[in-house]
C-alpha positions as CSV (number, residue, x, y, z in Angstrom):
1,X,94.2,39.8,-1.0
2,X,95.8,40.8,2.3
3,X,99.6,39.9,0.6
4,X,98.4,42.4,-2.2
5,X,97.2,45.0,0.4
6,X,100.5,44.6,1.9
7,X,102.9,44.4,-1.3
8,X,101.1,48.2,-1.5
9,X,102.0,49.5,1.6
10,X,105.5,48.7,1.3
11,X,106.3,50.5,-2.0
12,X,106.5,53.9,-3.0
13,X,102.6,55.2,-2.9
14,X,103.5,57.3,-6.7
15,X,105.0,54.1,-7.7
16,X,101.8,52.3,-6.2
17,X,99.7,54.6,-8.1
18,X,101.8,54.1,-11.2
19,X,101.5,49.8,-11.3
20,X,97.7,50.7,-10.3
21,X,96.9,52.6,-12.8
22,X,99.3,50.4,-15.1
23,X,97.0,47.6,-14.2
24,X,93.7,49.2,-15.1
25,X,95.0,50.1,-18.7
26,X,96.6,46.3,-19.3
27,X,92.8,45.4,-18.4
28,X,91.3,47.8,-21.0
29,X,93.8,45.9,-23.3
30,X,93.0,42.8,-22.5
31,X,89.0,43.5,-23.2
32,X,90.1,45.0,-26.0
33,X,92.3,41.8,-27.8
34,X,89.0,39.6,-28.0
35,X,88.5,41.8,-30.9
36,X,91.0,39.4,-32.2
37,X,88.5,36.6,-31.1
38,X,84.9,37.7,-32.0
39,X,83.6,39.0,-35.1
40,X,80.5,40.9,-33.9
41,X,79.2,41.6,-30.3
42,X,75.7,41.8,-29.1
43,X,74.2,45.0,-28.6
44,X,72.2,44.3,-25.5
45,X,75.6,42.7,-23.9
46,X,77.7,46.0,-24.7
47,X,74.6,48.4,-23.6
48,X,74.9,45.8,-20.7
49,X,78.9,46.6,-19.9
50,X,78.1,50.4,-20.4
51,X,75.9,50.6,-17.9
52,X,78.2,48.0,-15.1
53,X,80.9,51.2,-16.5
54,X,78.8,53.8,-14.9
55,X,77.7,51.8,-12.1
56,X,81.5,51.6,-10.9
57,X,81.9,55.0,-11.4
58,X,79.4,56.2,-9.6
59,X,79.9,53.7,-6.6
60,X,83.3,55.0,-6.8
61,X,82.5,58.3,-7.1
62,X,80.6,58.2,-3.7
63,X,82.1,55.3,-1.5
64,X,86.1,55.9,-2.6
65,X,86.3,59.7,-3.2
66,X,83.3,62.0,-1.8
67,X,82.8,60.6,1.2
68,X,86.2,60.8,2.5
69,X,86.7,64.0,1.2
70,X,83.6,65.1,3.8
71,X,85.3,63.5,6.3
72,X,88.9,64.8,5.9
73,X,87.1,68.1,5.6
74,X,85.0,67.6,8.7
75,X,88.3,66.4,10.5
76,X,90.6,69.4,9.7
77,X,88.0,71.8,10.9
78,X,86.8,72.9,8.1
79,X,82.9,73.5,6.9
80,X,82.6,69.7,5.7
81,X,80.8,70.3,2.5
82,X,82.8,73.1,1.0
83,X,85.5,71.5,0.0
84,X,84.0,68.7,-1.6
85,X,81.7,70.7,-3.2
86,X,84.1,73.3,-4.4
87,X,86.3,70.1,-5.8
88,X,83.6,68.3,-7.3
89,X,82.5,71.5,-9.2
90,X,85.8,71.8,-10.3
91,X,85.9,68.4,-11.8
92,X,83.0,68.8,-13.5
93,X,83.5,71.5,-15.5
94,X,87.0,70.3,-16.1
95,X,85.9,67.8,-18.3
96,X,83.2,70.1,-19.4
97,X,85.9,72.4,-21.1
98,X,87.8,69.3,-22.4
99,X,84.4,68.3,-23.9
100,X,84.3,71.9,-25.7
101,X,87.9,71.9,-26.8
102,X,88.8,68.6,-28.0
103,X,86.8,66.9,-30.8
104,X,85.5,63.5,-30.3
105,X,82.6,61.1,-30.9
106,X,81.0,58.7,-28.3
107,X,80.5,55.2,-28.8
108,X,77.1,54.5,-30.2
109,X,76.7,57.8,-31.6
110,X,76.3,58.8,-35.4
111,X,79.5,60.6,-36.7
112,X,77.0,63.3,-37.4
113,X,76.8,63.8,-33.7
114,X,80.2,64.6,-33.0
115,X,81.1,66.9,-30.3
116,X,83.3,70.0,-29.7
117,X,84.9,71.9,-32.5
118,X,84.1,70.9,-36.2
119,X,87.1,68.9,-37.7
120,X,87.6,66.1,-40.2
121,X,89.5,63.9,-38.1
122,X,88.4,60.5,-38.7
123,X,85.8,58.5,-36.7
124,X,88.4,56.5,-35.4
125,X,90.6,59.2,-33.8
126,X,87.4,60.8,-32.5
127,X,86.1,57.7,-30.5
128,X,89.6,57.2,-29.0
129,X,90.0,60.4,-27.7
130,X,86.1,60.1,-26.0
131,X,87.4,57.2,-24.1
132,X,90.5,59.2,-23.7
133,X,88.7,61.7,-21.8
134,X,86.7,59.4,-20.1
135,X,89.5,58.0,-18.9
136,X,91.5,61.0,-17.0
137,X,89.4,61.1,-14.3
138,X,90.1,57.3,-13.5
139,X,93.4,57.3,-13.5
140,X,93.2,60.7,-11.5
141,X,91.2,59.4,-8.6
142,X,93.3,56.1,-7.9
143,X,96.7,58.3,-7.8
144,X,94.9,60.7,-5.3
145,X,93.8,58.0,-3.5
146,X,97.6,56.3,-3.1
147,X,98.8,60.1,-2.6
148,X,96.5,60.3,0.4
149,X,97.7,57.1,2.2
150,X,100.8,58.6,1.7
151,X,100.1,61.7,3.4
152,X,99.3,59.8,6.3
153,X,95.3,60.7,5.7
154,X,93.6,58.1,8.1
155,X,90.3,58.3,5.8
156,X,92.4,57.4,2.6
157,X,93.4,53.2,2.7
158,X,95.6,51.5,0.8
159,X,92.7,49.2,0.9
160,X,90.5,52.0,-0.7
161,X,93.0,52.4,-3.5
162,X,93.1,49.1,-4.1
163,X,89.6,48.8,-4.2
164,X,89.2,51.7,-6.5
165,X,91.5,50.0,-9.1
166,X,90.3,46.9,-9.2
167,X,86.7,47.9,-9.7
168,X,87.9,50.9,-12.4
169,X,89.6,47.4,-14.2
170,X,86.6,45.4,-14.1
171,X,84.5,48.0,-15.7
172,X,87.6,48.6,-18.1
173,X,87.6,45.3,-19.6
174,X,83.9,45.6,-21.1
175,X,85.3,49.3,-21.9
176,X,87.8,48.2,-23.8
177,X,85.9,45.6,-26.1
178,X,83.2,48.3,-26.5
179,X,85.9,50.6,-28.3
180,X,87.5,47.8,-30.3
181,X,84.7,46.2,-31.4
182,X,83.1,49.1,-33.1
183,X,86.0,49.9,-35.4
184,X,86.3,46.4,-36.4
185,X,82.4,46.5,-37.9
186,X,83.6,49.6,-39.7
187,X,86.3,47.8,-41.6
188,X,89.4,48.5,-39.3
189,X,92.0,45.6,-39.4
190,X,91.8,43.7,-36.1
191,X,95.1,45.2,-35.0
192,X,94.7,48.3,-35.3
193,X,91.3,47.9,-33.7
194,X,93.2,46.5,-31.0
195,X,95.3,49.0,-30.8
196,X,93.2,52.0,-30.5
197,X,90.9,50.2,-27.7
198,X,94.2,50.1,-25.6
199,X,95.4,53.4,-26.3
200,X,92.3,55.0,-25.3
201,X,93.3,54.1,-21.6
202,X,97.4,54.7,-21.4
203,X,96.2,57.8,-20.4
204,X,95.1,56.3,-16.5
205,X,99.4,55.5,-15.9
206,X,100.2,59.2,-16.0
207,X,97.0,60.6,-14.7
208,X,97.2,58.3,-11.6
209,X,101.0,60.0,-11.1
210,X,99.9,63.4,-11.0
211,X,97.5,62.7,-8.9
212,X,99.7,60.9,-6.5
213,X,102.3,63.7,-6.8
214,X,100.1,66.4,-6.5
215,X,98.5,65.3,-3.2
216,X,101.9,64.4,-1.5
217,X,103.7,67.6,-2.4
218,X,100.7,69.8,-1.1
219,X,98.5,67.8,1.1
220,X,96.0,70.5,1.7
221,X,94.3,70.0,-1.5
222,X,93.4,66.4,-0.8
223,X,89.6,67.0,-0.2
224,X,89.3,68.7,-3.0
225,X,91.3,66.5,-4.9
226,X,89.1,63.7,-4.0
227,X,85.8,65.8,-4.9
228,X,87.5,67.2,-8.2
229,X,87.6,63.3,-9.0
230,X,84.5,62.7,-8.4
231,X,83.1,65.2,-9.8
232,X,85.2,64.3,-13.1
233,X,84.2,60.9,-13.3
234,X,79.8,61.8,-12.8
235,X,80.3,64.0,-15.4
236,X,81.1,61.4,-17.8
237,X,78.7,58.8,-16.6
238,X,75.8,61.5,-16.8
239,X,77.1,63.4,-20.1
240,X,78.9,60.2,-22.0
241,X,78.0,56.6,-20.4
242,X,74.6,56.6,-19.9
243,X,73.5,58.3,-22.9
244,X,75.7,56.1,-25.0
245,X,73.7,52.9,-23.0
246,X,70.4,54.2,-24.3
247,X,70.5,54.6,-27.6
248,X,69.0,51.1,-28.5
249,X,66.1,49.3,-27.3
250,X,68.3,47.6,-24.2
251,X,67.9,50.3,-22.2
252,X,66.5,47.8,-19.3
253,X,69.9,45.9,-20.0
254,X,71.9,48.8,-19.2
255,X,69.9,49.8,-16.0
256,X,70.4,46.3,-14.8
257,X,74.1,46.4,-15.5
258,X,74.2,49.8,-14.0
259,X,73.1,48.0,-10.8
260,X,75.5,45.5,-10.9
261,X,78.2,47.7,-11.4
262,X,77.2,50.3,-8.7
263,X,76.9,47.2,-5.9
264,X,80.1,45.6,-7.2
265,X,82.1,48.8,-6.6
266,X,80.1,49.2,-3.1
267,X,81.2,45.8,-1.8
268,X,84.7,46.4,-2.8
269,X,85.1,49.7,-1.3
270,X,83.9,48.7,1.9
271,X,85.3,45.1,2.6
272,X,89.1,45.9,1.3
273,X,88.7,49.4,3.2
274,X,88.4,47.7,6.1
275,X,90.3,44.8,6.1
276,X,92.9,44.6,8.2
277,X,96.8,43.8,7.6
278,X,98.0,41.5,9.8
279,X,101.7,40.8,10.5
């Protein structure tokens, strides 16, 4: 792990945020070609894999993004809470207008309950561009991350951005099997089921570079680009993830996984934030 740390910190940082965010979206392709291998998929395991997604997210939201955004606050001199909270506000409502101008359907969710405005797009396109907006903010948090080691930010870590992209590419395998696997029982050829579970993520590449960008070319905005984030990625879990884990009778199943996920991303945040790079 430490020659991975360190391959990091001698690149680029947008370019690190670019082959980070690259990564994450190879894994969501990756869970999504064992469509090519499976026929069918338990429900309790992918109400399971729902609820590891929010886990991470909200581990993540905490651990990699809120908390140092309190802290760069609190170290510039600056009331420590308002910047977070005006950037996690802004996040949130973000994706809330997204959610009310773009038309999409979530997973587990009867095409009668499609949201934003009426259209007769097909299911299909509708439950890509759900995971599409769910994944914006996850792309956007690793870039800021990268673009805040960059700025020289002692609370942002190459360690934490690593951290932050491995767990958003644990939790984006599952993801991506969950969006393949659910056109396939509706008749889509395995391909193309294939390749609308990967496409759902190639958004996280150029998410993670404006992100990256935007905090090195104005690096007074970090804080709240770290709380915009976060506040991004708990308004999917709260409005998108966990209501989509609860819609069968696994509900226990995706509370458990939820756990997992949240102590997965915990330990990751805090062992590679703090380990060291010798040499």
């Amino acid at each position: 792990m430490s020659e991975v740390l360190r391959f990091f910190q001698g690149i680029d940082p947008v370019l690190g945020a670019f082959i980070a965010t690259t990564f994450t979206w190879l894994v969501t392709a990756a869970g999504s070609a064992l469509v090519f291998f499976f026929g069918s998929a338990s429900r309790k395991w992918l109400d399971g894999m729902l609820g590891f997604t929010g886990g991470v997210m909200v581990a993540a939201s905490f651990w990699s993004l809120l908390t140092p955004s309190i802290e760069i606050s609190e170290r510039l001199g600056n009331i420590p809470w308002l910047a977070p909270a005006i950037g996690f506000a802004a996040g949130a409502l973000f994706l809330f207008a997204l959610d009310k101008v773009l038309p999409h359907l979530h997973i587990n969710f009867d095409p009668s309950r499609s949201e934003g405005p009426t259209t007769d797009w097909h299911r299909t396109t509708l439950l890509v561009l759900a995971i599409t907006l769910h994944n914006i903010p996850e792309g956007l948090a690793v870039g800021v991350l990268f673009g805040g080691v960059a700025a020289g930010m002692p609370e942002a870590s190459i360690g934490g951005a690593v951290a932050l992209a491995i767990g958003i590419g644990l939790q984006n395998f599952p993801e991506g099997f969950a969006v393949s696997m659910p056109l396939r029982r509706q008749g889509v050829s395995k391909l193309r089921s294939f390749w609308y579970g990967q496409l759902s993520a190639i958004v996280e590449p150029v998410a993670g570079v404006v992100g990256a960008v935007a905090v090195m070319h104005m690096q007074s905005v970090l804080p709240y680009a770290l709380a915009f984030a976060a506040g991004a990625m708990i308004y999917v879990v709260v409005e998108e993830v966990i209501p989509e884990a609860q819609q069968d009778r696994y509900t226990d199943i995706a509370t458990l996984g939820f756990i997992g996920g949240f102590i997965v991303m915990m330990v990751l945040d805090v062992a590679l934030g703090d380990l060291q790079i010798s040499g």
